[in-house]
N, C-alpha and C positions, 0 to 999 in steps of 0.2 A: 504494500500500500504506500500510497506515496505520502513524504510530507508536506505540510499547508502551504510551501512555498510554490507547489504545482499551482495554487488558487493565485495567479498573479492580480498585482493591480492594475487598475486600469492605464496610466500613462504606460508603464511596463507593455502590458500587451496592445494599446493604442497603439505605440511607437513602435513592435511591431507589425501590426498589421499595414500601416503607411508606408516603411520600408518593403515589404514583401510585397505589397502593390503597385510599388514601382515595376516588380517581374514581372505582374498580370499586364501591364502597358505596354513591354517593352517585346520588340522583335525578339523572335525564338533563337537567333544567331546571340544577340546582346545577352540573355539567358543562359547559354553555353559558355559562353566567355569569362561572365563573370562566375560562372559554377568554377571552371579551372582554374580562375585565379585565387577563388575563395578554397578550393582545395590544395590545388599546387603552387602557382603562377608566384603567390607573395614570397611561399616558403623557399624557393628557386630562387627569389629576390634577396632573399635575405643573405642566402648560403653566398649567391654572389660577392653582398657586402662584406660579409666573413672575407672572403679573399681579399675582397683590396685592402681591407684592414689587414690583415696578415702582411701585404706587401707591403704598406706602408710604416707597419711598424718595427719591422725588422731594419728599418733604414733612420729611427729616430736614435737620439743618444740613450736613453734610457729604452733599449730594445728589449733584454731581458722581463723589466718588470710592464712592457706594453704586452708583450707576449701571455703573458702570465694572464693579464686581463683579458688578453683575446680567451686562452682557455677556461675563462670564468663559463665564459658564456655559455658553451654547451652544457659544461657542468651545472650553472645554474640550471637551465629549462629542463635537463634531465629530474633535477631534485625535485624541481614546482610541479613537475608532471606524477614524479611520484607523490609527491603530498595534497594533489589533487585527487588518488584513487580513494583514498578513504572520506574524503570530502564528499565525493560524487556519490560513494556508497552510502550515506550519510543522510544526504539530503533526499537522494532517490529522486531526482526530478524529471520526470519525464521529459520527452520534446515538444515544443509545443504543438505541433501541428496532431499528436496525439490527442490531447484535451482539448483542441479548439478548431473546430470544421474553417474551411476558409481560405485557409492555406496554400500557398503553389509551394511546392515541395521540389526542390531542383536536383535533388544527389539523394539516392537512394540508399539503402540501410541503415540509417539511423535511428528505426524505429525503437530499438531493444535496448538504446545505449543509453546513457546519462547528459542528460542537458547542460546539469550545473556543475561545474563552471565547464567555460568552453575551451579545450583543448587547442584548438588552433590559436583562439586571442592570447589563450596563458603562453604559447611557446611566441608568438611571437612579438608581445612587447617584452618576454624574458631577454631574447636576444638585442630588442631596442634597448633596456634598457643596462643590459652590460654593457653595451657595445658603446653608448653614450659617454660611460667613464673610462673608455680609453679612446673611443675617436670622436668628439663632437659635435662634428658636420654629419659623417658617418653615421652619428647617433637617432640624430634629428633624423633624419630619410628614413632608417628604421622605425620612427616615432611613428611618422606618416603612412609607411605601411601596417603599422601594425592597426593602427585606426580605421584605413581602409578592409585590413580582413575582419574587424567587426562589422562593419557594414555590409562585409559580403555573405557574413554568416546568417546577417539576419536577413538579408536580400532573398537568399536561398532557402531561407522559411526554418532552418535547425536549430535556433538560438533565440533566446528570448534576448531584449536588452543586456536583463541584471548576469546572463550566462557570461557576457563577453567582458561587461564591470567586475564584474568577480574574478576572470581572470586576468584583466591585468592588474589586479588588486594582488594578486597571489603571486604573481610575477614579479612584480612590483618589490612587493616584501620579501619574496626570496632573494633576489639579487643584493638587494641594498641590505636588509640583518646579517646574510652570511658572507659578504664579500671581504668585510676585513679578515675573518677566519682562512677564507678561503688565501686572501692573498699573502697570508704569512705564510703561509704552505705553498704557495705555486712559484714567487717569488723566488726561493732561494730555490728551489726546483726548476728554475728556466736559468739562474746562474748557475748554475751545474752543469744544465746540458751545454750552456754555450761554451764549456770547455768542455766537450765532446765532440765524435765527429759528426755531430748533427747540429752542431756549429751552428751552418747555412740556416737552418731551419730558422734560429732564433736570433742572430745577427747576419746582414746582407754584407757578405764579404766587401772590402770596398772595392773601386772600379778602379783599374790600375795598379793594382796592389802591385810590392815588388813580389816576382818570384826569384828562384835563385837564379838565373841570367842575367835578370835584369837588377838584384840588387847588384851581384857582380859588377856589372856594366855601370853603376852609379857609384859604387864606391870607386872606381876606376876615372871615374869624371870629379868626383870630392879630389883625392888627392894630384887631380892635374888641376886645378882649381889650386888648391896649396898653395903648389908646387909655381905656378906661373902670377901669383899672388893677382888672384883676378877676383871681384865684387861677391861676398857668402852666399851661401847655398841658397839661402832665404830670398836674396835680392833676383837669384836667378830665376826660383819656383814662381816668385812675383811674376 
């Protein structure tokens, strides 16, 4: 039996039914589109963003503890995702398109599963919102998506409002309560690796670096430099 949270209120389920009746308006193509975005599209968005943060952080001075914050991030929405299962079991809230005729329903099986909270919203302001405390341009864009797949949830009729408020709520709080935890532990764990051979991984080797020819070849230019008492190394790199 469900609990009384299945009896939403009215702006709750006003808002949406208004959302979801934008689908009943709209071309059957516009319909599919946003079905795969609200399923896939944003989360292929996001995993994007991951990567250019990964390259951009690997190339700051403080690489190791950017890195560190990058791996918050899966770790965080993994943990919100688990402390969502007992949540969901908890509240038992159906879908609404179950308790309320009306509905255009755009992605199928989700009859049997749990409404509250919503699973896509919770993963993806988790990721906006790690990702905010280490790249904050990066962030924001994630902010933007993640807002957009609450509206696709509810566009697509599986989600009530407070499903999608709820998870960035939980998302929310998981990042930010456990991320000092987290980063006492990842931090010196990304200084580690970087003196490993996965180095690259966590610092972007520089460009140009000397290898051993070419340091060769520069010390060889240093002491003819010396040697012919010609302007320091520094006025030449200039």
């Amino acid at each position: 039996m469900s609990t009384p949270l299945a009896d939403t209120t009215n702006p709750d389920l006003g808002l949406l039914y208004a959302v979801n009746g934008l689908a009943k308006r709209s071309p059957q193509w516009l319909d599919h589109l946003v079905s795969w975005i609200g399923e896939y599209g944003i989360l292929i968005g996001l995993a994007m963003l991951g990567l250019v943060a990964w390259l951009q952080a690997r190339r700051r001075p403080d690489a190791p503890v950017a890195i560190a914050g990058l791996l918050w991030v899966p770790l965080s929405v993994a943990i919100a995702e688990l402390a969502n299962l007992p949540i969901a079991a908890i509240v038992d809230r159906p879908r609404p398109f179950v308790d309320h005729g009306g509905l255009l329903v755009l992605v199928d099986g989700k009859a049997g599963t749990h409404s509250f909270v919503s699973d896509h919203s919770t993963m993806t302001m988790g990721v906006a919102v790690a990702l905010f405390l280490v790249n904050r341009r990066l962030g924001w864009i994630a902010g933007g998506l993640a807002l957009l797949q609450g509206f696709c949830r509810m566009f697509m009729g599986v989600h009530y409002p407070t499903d999608v408020i709820g998870g960035f709520a939980l998302a929310t709080a998981v990042v930010l309560l456990l991320a000092p935890i987290a980063m006492a532990v990842l931090v010196p764990f990304c200084h580690a690796l970087s003196r490993t051979a996965v180095a690259p991984l966590i610092r972007a080797p520089e460009r140009g670096g000397p290898g051993p020819a070419r340091g060769r070849r520069r010390g060889r230019e240093r002491g003819a430099v010396r040697a012919d008492e010609q302007p320091p190394e520094s006025d030449l790199a200039a």
